[in-house]
C-alpha positions as CSV (number, residue, x, y, z in Angstrom):
1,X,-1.9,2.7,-16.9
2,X,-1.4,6.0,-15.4
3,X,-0.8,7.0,-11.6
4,X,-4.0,7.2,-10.1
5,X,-5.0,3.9,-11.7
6,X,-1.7,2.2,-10.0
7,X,-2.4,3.8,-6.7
8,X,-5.7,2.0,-7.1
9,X,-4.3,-1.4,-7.5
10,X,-1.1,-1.9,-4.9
11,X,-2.8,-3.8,-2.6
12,X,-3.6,-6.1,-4.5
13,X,-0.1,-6.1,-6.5
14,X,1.7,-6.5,-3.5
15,X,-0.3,-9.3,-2.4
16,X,-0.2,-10.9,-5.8
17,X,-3.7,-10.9,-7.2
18,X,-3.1,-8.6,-10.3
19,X,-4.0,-10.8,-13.3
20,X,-1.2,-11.1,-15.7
21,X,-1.8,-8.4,-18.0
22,X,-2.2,-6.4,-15.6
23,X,0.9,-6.7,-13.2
24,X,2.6,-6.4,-16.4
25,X,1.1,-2.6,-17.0
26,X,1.4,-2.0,-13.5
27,X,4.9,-3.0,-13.7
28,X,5.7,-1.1,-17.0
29,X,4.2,1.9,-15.5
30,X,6.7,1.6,-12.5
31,X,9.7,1.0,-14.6
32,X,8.7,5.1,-16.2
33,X,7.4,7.1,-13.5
34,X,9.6,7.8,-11.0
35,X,6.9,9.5,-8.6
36,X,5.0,5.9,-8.5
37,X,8.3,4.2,-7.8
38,X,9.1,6.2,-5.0
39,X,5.4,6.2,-3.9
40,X,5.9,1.9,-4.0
41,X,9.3,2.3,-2.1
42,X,7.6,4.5,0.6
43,X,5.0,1.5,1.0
44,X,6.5,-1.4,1.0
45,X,9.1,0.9,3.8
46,X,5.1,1.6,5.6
47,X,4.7,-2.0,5.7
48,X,7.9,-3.3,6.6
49,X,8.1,-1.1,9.7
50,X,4.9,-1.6,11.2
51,X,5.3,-5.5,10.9
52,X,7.5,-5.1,13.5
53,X,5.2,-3.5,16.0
54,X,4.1,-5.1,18.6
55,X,0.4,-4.3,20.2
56,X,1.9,-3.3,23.5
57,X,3.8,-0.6,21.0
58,X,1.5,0.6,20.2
59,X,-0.8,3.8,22.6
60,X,-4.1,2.9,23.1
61,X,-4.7,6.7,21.4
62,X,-3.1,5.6,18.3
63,X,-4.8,1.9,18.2
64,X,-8.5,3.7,18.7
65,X,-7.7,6.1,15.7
66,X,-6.2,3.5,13.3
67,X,-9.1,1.2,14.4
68,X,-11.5,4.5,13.6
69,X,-9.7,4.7,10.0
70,X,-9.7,1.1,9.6
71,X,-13.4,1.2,9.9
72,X,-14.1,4.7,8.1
73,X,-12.3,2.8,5.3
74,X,-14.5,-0.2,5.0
75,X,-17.9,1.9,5.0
């Protein structure tokens, strides 16, 4: 596996769906390169912190753009 193929795929290591084999490259490929370590650290850190927003947090600026992203994203 090499970086941009494990970029491709944290989602849905992080919410457990890899198969097997591949959780196991994913995690090999993690245990070598510190670049995608750090890029994993950075998410799960991403993640962590804005689970604890709350909506009122949030400015109605910043919810439209994520929103905007969000969608952009899914097109």
């Amino acid at each position: 596996m090499n970086c941009s193929q494990l970029v491709e795929l944290v989602t849905e290591y992080l919410e457990g769906a890899l198969p097997r084999d591949r959780r196991a490259r994913f995690e090999e490929h993690l245990r070598g390169c510190d670049g995608c370590t750090a890029y994993m650290a950075q998410f799960e850190t991403t993640i962590r912190l804005t689970g604890m927003l709350t909506e009122e947090q949030v400015s109605p600026q910043a919810r439209q753009a994520l929103l905007g992203a969000f969608r952009a994203w899914n097109a």
